[in-house]
C-alpha positions in Angstrom: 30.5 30.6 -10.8 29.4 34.0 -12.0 26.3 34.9 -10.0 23.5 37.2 -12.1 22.3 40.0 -10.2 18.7 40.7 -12.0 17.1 43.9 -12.3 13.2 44.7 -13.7 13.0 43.1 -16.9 16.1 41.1 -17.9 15.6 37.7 -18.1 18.6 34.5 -18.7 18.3 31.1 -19.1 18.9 27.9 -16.8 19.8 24.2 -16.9 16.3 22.5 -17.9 17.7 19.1 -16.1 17.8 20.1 -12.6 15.8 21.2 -8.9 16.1 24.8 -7.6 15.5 26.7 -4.6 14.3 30.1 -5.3 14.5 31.8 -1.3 13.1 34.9 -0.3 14.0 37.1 2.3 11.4 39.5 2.6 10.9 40.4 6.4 7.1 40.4 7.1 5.6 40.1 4.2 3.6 37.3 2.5 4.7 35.4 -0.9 2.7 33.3 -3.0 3.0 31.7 -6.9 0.6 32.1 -9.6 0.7 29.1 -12.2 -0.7 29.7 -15.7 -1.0 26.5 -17.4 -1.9 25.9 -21.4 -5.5 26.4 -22.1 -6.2 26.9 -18.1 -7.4 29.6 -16.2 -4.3 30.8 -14.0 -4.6 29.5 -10.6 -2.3 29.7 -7.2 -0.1 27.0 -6.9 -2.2 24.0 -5.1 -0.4 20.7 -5.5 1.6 20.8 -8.7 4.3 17.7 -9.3 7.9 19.0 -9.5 6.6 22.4 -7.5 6.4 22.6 -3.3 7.3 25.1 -1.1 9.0 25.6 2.3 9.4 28.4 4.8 9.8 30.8 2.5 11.6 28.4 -0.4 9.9 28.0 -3.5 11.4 23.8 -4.8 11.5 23.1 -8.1 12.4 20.0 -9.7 12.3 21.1 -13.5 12.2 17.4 -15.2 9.0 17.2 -13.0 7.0 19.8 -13.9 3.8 19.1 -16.1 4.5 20.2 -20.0 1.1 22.0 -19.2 2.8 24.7 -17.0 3.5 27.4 -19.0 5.2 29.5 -16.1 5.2 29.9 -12.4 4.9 33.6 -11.4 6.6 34.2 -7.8 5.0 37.2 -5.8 5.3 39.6 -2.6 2.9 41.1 -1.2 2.8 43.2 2.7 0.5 42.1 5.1 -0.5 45.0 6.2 0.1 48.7 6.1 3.2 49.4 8.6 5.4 47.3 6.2 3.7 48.3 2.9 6.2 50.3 0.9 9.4 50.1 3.0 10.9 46.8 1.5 14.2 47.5 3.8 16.5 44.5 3.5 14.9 42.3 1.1 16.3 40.3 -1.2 15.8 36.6 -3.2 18.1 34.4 -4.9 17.9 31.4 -7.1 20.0 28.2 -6.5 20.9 25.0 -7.4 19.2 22.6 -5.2 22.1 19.8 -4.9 25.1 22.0 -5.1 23.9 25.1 -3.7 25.3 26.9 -6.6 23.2 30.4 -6.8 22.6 31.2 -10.1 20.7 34.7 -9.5 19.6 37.2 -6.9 17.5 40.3 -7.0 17.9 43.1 -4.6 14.5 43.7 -4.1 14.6 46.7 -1.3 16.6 48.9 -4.3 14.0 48.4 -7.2 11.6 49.3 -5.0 9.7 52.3 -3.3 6.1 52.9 -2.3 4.7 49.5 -3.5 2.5 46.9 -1.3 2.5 44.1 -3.8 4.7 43.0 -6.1 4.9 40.6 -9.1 8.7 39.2 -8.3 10.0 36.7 -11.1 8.7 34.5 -13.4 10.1 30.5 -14.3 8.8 30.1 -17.7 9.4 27.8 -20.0 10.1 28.7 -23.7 10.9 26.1 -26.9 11.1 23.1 -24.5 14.0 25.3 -22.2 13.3 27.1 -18.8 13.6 30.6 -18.2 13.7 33.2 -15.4 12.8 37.0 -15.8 12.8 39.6 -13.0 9.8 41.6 -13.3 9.5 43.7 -10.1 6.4 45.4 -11.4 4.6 46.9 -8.2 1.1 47.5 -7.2 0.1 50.3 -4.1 -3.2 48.9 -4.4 -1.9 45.7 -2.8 -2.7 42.3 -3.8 -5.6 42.5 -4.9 -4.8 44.6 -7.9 -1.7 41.9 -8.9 -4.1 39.0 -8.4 -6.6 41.2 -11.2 -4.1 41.9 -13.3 -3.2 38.2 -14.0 -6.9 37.8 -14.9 -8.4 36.7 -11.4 -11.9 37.8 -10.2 -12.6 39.6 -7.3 -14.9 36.4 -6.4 -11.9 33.9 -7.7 -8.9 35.5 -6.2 -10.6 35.9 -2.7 -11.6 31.9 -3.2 -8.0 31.1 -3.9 -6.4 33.1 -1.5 -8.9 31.1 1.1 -8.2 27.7 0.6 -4.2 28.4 0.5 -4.6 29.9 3.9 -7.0 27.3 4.8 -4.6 24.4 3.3 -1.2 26.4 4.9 -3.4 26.7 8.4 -3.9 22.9 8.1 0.0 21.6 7.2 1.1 24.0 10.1 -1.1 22.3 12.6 -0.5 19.3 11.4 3.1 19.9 11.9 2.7 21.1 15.3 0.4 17.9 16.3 3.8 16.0 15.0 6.0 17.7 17.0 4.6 16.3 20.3 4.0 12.9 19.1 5.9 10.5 21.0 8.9 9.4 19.1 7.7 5.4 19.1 4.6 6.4 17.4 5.9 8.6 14.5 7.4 6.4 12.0 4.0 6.1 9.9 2.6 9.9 10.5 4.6 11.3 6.9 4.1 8.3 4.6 4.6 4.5 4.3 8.2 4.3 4.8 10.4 5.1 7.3 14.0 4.8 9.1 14.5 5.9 12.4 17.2 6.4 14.7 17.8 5.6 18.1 20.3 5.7 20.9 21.3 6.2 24.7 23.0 8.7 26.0 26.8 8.7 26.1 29.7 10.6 26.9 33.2 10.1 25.0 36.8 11.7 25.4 37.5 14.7 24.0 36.8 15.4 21.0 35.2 18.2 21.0 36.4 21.7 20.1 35.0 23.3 23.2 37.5 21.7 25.2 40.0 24.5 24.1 37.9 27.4 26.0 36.0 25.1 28.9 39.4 23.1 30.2 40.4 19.6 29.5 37.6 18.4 32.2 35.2 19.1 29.5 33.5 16.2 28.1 30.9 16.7 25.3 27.9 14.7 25.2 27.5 12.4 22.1 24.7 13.4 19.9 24.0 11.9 16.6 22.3 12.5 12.9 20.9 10.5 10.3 20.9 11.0 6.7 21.3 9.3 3.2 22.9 9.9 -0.3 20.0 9.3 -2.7 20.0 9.0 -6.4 16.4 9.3 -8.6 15.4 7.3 -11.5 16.5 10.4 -13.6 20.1 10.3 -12.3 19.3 13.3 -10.0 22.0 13.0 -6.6 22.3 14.8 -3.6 22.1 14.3 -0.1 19.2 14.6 2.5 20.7 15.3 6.8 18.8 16.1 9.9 22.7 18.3 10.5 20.7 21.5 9.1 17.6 22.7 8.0 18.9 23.6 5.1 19.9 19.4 4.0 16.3 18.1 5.9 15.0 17.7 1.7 10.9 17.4 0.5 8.4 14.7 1.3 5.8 16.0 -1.0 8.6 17.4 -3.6 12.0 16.3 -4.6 14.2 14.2 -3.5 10.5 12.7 -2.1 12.6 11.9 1.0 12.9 14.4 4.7 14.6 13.9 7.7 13.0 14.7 11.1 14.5 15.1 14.6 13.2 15.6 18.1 15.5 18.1 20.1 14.8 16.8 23.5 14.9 13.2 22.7 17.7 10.7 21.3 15.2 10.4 18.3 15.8 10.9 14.3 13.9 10.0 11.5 14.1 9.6 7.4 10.7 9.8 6.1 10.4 8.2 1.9 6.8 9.3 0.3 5.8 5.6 -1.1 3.6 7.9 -3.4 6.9 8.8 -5.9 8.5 5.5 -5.7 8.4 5.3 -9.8 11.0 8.3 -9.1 13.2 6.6 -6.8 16.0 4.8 -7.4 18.3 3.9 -4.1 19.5 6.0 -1.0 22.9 4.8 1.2 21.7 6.1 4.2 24.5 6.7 7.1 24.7 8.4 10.6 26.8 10.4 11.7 28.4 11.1 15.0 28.6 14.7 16.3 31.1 14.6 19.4 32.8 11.7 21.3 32.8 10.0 17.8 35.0 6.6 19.8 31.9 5.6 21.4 29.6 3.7 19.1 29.5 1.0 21.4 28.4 2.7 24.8 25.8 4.1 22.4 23.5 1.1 21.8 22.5 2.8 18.3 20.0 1.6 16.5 18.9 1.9 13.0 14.9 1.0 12.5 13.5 0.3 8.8 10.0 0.3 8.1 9.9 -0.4 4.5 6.3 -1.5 2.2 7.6 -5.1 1.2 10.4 -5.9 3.6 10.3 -7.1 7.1 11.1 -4.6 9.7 14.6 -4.4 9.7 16.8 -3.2 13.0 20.4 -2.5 12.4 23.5 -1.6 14.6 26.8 -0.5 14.4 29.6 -3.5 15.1 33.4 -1.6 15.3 35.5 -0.8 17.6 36.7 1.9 15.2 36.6 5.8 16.2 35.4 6.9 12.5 32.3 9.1 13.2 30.3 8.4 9.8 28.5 4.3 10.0 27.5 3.5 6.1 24.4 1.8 7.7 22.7 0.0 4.4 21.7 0.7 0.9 18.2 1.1 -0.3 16.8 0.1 -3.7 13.5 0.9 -5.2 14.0 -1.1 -9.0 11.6 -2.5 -10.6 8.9 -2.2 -7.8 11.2 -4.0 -5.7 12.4 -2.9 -2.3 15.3 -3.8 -1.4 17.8 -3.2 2.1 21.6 -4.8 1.9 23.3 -3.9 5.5 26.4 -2.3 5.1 28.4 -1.6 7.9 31.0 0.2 6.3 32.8 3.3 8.4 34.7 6.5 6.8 36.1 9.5 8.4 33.6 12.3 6.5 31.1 12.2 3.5 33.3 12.2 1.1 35.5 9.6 1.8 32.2 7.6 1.9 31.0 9.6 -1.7 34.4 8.2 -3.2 33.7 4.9 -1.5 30.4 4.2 -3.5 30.6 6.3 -6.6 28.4 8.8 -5.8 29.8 11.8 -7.3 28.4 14.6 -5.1 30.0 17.9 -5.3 31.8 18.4 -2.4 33.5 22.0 -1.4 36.5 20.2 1.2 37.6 17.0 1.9 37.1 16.9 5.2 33.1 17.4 5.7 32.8 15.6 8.9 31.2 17.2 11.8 34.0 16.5 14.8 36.8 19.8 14.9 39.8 17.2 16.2 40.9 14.4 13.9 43.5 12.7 15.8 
């Protein structure tokens, strides 16, 4: 699809039935949203259903958002004064959550000269359908001066801008308290449901492509990944993997459902926030084998759910068969039911499992799975 490049002041419409990522490249400097809501003073964005952020990703899940949110305004602002007004290389783009279809980008370093904040784009929504606009309007007096012009106090803004730094401060040490809790321990740290991964160490035949430059000697340790398929109560699909940042998904925003991995440990994790189940629907969740994918067995995986309602639940893999994906069981949340059926179903890549259950995800090749030699 045809991608719109935005410059200051041109706006276009977007699907009102769908989650976004709005990313930002924008070297060093610091980003933040301002939310004006109907008969509200504006605000910066706190916790907003259908709104979270990530790294430098703004989520949105449009069907989400509270009819009192009028828009969502999306600034940049330098943190200092070495990188104020030399915006080399940045840039932001707008894109379909699911499919990774980008919808627009703004070359920010080209619209831009001698400025230290900057009001990027607002998502707006006008007669019941959402909006974007490029504004690009810049401030040299920095963010104080954008935070005044949207109708914040000196007192107010300085508040604000406290308790996200204070709130941000908190998440990242949370985050790096979780990072050095032992794996056993974790499944409850995120929320009230969990499925974790676990295996041994293992080593397969070749079936790795970096037999071609280190010799046929070469054998590739096995290493695995978890993931699911999920569908929402509002028919909303797509796919959540610990393969890539990018596919890890949002506990506190949508698809209410993140994977987690330890690197130095045989560890991986699919955390479901218990607090969105009236959203949730059902999730096929699978693993996937990176390398040596004709070793399930010498693996000893297993597949842990710890699900509100259910007993705990451990699941392996029973085949003798060499296809890398493991369907490993399906999920349902209806009618405040939980629900686990074991699968143990195996396909060659995704979507021969997507075709398998009717998922419908769009899929860019037909074979998505993870191993360079299909013999």
């Amino acid at each position: 699809m045809a991608v719109t490049q935005l410059v200051a002041g041109q706006n276009t419409s977007i699907p009102s039935d769908r989650a976004y990522c709005f990313s930002l490249h924008i070297a060093n400097w610091q980003w933040g949203v301002v939310v004006s809501k109907e008969n509200e003073p504006v605000s910066l964005l706190g916790a907003t259903e259908g709104v979270s952020t990530r790294d430098n990703k703004l989520l949105l899940n449009l069907p989400d958002i509270p009819e009192s949110v009028e828009k969502l305004t999306v600034y940049i602002a330098a943190n200092d004064t070495r990188s104020a007004g030399s915006p080399s290389g940045m840039s932001a783009s707008l894109s379909d959550l699911v499919g990774a279809d980008e919808y627009a980008s703004i070359d920010i370093s080209h619209q831009l000269t001698g400025q230290s904040a900057v009001s990027l784009i607002e998502v707006y929504r006008r007669n019941g359908a959402w909006k974007i606009r490029c504004i690009l309007q810049g401030y040299k007096e920095g963010l104080p001066k954008l935070l005044e012009s949207f109708g914040f106090t000196r007192d107010s803004y300085a508040s604000a801008l406290t308790t996200v730094s204070t709130t941000a401060h908190a998440s990242a040490e949370q985050t790096a308290t979780q990072a050095h809790v032992n794996p056993s321990q974790a499944s409850h740290n995120h929320g009230d449901a969990s499925i974790t991964l676990v295996w041994k160490s293992g080593r397969g035949n070749l079936r790795s492509a970096a037999r071609y430059f280190m010799g046929e000697n070469f054998k590739p340790v096995s290493d695995l990944r978890i993931g699911c398929f999920y569908e929402l109560e509002n028919g909303q699909r797509g796919i959540v993997y610990s393969f890539d940042e990018s596919l890890e998904g949002s506990f506190d925003g949508v698809p209410y459902i993140k994977a987690r991995r330890e690197l130095n440990e045989h560890f991986e994790q699919l955390l479901i926030n218990e607090r969105f189940r009236h959203k949730l629907n059902r999730y096929l969740v699978f693993v996937s084998m990176m390398d040596a994918h004709d070793s399930w067995e010498a693996l000893s995986v297993s597949v842990d759910f710890q699900l509100p309602g259910l007993a705990a639940k451990k699941l392996s893999p029973t085949t003798l068969m060499s296809k890398p994906i493991y369907a490993v069981a399906m999920i349902d949340f209806n009618e405040d039911q939980t629900k686990a059926t074991p699968l143990n179903e195996y396909f060659q890549d995704l979507a021969e499992m997507d075709r398998a259950f009717a998922w419908g995800l769009p899929w860019r090749c037909e074979n998505n799975s993870d191993n360079e030699d299909q013999t």
